[in-house]
TITORKOL-504997 format. One line per field, with one value per residue: residue number from 1; x, y, z of N, C-alpha, C in turn. Coordinates in steps of 0.001 Angstrom, whole numbers, plus 500000, padded with zeros to 6 digits. Layout:
N
num <- [NUM | ...];
n.u <- [X | ...];
n.v <- [Y | ...];
n.w <- [Z | ...];
ca.u <- [X | ...];
ca.v <- [Y | ...];
ca.w <- [Z | ...];
c.u <- [X | ...];
c.v <- [Y | ...];
c.w <- [Z | ...];
//
This chain:
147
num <- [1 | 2 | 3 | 4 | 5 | 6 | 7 | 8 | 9 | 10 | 11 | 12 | 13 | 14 | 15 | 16 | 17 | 18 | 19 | 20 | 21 | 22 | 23 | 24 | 25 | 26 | 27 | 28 | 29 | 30 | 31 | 32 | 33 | 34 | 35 | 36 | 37 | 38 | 39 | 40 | 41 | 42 | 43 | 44 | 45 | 46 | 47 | 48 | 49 | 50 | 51 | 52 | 53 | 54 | 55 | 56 | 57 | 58 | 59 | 60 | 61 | 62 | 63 | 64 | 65 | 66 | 67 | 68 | 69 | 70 | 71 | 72 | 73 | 74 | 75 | 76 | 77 | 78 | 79 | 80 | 81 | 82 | 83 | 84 | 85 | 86 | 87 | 88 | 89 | 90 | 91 | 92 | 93 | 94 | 95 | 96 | 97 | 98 | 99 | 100 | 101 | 102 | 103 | 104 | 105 | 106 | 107 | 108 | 109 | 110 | 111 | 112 | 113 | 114 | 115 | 116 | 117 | 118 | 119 | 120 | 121 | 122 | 123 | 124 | 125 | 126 | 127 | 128 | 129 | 130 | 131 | 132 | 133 | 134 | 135 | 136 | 137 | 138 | 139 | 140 | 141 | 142 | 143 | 144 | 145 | 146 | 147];
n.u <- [097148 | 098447 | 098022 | 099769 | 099137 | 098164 | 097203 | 096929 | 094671 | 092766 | 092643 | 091802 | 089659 | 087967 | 088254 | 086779 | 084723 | 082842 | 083094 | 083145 | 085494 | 087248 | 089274 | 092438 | 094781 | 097311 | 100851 | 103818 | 104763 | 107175 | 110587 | 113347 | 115377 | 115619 | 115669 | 117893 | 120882 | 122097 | 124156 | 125026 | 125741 | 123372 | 120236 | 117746 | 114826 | 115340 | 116777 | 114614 | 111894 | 112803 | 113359 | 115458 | 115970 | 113047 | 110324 | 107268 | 103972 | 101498 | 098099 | 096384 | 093707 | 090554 | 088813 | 087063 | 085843 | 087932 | 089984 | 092450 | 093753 | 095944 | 096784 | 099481 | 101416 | 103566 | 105778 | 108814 | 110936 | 111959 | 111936 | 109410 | 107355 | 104213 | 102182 | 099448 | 099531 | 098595 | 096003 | 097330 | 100040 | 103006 | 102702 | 100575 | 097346 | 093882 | 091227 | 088653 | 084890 | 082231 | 078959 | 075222 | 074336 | 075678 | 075127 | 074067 | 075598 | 078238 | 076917 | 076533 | 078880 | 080114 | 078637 | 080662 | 082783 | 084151 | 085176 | 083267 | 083747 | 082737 | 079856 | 080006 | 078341 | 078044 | 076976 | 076729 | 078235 | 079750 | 079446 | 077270 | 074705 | 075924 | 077370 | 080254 | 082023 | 084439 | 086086 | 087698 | 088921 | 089152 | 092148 | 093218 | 092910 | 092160 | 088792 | 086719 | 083710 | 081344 | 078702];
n.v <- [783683 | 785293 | 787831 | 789228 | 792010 | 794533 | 797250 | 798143 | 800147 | 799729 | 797114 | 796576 | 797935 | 796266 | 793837 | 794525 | 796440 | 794446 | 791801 | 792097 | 792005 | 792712 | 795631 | 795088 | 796021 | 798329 | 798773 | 800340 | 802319 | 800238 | 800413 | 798806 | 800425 | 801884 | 800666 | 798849 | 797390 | 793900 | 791622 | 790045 | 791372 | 791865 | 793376 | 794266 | 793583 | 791189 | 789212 | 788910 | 788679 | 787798 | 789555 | 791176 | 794812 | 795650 | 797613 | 797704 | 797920 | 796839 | 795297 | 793804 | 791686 | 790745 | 788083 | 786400 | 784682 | 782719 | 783321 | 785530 | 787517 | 788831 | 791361 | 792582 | 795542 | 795517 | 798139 | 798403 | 795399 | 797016 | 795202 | 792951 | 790356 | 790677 | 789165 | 786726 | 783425 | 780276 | 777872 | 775533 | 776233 | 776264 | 777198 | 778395 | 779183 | 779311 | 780810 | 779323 | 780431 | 779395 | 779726 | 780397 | 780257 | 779577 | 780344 | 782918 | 784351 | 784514 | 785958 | 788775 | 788940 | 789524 | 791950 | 793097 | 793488 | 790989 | 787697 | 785119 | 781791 | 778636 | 777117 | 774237 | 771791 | 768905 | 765640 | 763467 | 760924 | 761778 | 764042 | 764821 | 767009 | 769167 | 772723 | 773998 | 776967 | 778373 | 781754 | 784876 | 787709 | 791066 | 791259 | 789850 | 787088 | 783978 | 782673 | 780680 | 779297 | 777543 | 775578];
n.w <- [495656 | 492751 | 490068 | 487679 | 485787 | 483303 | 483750 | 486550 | 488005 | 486759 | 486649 | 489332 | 489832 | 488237 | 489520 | 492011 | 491689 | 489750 | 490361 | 493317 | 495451 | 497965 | 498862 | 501020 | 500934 | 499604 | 497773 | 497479 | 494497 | 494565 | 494197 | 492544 | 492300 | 494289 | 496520 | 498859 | 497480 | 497794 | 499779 | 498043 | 495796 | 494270 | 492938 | 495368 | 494216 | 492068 | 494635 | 495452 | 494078 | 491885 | 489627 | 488165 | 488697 | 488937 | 489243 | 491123 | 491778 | 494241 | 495107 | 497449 | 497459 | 498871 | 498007 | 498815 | 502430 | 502202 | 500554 | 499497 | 496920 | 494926 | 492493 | 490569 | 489334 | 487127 | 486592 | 485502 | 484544 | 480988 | 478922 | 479831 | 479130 | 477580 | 477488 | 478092 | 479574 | 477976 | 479316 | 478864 | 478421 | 479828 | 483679 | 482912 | 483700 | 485911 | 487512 | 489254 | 489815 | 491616 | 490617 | 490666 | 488249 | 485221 | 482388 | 482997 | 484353 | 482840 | 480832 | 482320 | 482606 | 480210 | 479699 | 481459 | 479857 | 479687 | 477932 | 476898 | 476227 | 475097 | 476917 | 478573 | 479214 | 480979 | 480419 | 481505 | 484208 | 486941 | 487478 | 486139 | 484715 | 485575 | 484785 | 483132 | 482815 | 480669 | 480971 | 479595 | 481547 | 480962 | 480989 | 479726 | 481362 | 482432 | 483611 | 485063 | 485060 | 487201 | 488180];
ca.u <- [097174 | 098756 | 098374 | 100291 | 098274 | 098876 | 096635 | 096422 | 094012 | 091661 | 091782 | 091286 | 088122 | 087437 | 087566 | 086019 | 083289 | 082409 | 083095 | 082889 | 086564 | 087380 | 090858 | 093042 | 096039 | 098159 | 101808 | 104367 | 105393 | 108244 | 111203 | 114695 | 116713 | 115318 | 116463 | 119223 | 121671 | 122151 | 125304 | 125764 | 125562 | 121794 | 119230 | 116300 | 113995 | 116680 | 116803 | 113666 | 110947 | 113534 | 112864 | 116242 | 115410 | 111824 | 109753 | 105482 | 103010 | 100382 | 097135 | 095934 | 092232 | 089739 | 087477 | 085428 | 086879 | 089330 | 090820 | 092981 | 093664 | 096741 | 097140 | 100795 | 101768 | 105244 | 106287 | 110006 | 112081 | 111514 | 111778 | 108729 | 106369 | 102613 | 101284 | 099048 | 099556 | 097307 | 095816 | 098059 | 101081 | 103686 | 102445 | 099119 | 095951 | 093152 | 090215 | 086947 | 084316 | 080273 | 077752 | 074040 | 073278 | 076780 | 074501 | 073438 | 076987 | 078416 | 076124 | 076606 | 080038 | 080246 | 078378 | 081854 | 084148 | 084857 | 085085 | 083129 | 084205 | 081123 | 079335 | 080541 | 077483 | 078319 | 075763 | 077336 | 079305 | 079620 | 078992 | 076315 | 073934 | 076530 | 077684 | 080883 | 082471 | 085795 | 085793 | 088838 | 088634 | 089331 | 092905 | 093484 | 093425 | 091072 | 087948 | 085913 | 082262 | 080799 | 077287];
ca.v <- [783762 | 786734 | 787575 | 790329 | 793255 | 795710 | 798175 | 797958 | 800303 | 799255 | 795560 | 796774 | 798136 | 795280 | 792958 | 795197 | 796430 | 793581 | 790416 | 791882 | 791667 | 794095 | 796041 | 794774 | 797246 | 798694 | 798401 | 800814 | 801849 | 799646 | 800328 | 798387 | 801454 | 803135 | 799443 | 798384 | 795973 | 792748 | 791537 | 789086 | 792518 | 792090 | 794127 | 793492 | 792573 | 790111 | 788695 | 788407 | 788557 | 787041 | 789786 | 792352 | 796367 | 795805 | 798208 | 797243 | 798232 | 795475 | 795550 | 792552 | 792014 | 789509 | 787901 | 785660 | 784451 | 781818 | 784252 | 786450 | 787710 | 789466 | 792065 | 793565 | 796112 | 795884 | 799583 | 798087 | 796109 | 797430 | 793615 | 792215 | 790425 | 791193 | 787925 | 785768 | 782085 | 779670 | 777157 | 774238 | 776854 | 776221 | 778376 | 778993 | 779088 | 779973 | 781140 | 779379 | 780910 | 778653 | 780689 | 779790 | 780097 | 779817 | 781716 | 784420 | 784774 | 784756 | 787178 | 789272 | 789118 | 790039 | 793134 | 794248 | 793499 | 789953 | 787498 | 784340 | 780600 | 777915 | 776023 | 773000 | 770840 | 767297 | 764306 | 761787 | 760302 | 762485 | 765841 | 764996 | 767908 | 770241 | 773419 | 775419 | 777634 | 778847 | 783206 | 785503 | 788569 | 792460 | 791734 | 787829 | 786198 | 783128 | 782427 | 779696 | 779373 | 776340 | 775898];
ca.w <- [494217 | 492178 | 488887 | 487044 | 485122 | 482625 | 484263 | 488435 | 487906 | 485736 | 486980 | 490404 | 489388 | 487493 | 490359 | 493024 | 491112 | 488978 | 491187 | 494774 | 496035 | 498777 | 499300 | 502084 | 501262 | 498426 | 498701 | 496257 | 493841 | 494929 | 492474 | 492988 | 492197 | 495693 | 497584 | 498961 | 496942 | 499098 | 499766 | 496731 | 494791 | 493526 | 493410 | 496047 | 493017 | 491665 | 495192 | 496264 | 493415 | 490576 | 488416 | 488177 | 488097 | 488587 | 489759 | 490806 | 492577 | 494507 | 496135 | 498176 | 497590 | 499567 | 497186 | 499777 | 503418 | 502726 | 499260 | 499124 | 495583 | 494599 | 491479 | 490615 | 488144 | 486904 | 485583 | 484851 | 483465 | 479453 | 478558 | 480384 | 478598 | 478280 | 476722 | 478800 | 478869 | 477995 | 480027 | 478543 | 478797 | 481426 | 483948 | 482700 | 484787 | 485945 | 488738 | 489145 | 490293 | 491887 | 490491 | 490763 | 487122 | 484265 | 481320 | 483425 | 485258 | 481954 | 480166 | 482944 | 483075 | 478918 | 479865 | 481794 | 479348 | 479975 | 476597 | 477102 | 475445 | 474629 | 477939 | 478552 | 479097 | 481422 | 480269 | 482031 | 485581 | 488747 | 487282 | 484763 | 484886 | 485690 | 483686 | 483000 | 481082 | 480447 | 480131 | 479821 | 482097 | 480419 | 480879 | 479245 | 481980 | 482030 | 484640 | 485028 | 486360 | 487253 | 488348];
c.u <- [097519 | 098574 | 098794 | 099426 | 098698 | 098674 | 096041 | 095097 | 092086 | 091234 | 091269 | 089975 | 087539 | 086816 | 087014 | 085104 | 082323 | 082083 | 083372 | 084099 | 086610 | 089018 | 091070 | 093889 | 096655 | 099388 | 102766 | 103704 | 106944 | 109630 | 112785 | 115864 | 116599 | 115751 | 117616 | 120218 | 121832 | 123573 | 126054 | 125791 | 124116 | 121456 | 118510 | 115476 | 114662 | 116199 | 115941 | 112018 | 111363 | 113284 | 114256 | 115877 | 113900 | 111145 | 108145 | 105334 | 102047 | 099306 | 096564 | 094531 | 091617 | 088670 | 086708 | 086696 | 087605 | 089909 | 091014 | 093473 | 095219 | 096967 | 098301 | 100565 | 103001 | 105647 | 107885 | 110337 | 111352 | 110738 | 110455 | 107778 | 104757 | 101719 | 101151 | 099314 | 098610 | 096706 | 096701 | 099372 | 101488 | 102891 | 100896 | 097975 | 094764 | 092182 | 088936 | 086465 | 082585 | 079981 | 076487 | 073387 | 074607 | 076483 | 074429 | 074913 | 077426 | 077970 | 076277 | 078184 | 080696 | 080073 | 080185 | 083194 | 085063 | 084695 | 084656 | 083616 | 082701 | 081387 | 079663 | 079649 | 078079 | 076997 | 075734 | 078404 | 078864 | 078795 | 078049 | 075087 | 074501 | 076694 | 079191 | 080888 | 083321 | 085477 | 086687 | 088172 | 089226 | 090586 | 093556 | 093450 | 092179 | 090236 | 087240 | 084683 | 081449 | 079971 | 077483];
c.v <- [785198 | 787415 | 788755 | 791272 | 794160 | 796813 | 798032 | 798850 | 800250 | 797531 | 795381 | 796792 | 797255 | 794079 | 793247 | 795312 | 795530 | 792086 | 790868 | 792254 | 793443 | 794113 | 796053 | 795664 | 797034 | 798774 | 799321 | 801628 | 801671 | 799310 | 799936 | 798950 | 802264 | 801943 | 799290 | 797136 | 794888 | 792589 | 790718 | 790393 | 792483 | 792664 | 793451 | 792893 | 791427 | 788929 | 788358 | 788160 | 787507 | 787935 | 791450 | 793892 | 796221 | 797133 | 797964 | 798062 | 796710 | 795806 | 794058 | 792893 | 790375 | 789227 | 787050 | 785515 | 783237 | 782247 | 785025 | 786486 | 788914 | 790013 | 792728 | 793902 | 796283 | 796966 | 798909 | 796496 | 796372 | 796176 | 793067 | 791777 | 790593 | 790031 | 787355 | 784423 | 781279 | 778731 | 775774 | 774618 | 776430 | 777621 | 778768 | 778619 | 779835 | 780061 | 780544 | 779882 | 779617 | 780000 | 779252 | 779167 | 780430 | 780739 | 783332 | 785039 | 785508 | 785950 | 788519 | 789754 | 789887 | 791452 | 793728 | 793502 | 792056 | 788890 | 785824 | 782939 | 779935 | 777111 | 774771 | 771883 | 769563 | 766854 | 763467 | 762423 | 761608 | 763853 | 766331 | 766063 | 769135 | 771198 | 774354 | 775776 | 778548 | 780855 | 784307 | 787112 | 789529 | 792071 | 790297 | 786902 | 785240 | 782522 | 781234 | 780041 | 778029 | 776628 | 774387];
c.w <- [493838 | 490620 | 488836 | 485814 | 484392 | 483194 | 485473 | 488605 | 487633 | 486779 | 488294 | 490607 | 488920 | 488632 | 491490 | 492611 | 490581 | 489906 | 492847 | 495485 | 497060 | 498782 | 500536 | 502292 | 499435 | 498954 | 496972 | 495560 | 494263 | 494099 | 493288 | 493319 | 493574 | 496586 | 498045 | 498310 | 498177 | 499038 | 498522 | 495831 | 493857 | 494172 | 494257 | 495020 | 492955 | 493159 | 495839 | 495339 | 491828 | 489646 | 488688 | 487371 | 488153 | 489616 | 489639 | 491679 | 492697 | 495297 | 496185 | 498109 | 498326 | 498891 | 497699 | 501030 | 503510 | 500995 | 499262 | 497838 | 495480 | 493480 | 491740 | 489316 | 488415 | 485775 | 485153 | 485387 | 481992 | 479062 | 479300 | 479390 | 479009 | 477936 | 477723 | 478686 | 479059 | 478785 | 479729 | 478440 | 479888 | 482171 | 483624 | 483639 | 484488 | 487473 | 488201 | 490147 | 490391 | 491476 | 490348 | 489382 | 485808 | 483410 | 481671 | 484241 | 484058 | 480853 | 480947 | 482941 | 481656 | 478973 | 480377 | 481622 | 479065 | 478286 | 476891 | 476125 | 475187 | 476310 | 477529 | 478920 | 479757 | 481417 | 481147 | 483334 | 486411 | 488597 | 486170 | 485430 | 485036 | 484556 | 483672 | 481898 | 481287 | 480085 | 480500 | 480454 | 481516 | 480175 | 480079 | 479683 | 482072 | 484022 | 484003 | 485409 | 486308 | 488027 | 489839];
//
């Protein structure tokens, strides 16, 4: 899984400090104009990320042992957008996370920065008793936590 970041920095910290994840490696800043063109005349970006002139940076993080977690920052092209998409967006997603206790994850997780939705309460069938709850992390991107 990868998601893209405004601030590699920041969300680094975010998911090291906050949720645990350890650093595997950093990689860049990897910028197209220092690559070699390929032979169709594209850039390396272009030909291998789909994204012409880009320049990122990535760090591979391990957030338990069967996840690896991927953050990139894309310093170019100008054009990129910064808008998250939504969960019913093409493209849109998200990360759940088991916790022991959704409220207290949640409350916890408000403290650093994160923006919780309403608990989702199941009455009924397989997962009656259960709890999530939908909660966007510092940077828009949307978590889960189910109990």
């Amino acid at each position: 899984m990868s998601w893209t970041v405004p601030d590699l920095d920041a969300a680094l910290a975010f998911y090291r400090d906050v949720l645990g994840a350890t650093e595997l490696y950093r990689m860049g800043p990897l910028d197209a104009a220092d690559l070699p063109v390929g032979a169709d005349g594209r850039d390396w970006m272009a030909s291998h990320v789909g994204v012409s002139g880009a320049r990122l940076t990535l760090v591979m993080l391990k957030l338990s042992d069967n996840l690896n977690f991927q953050l990139v920052q894309y310093d170019k092209p100008s054009d990129r957008r910064q808008d998250v998409p939504r969960n019913c967006d093409r493209g849109g997603h998200h990360l759940a996370f088991r916790v022991d206790d959704v409220e207290a994850a949640a409350a916890w997780l408000a403290q650093h920065g994160c923006t919780p939705l309403e608990v989702i309460e199941i009455a009924e069938g397989p997962l009656a008793g259960k709890k999530n709850l939908y909660i966007q992390d510092p940077f828009g991107h949307q978590l889960e936590l189910v109990d």
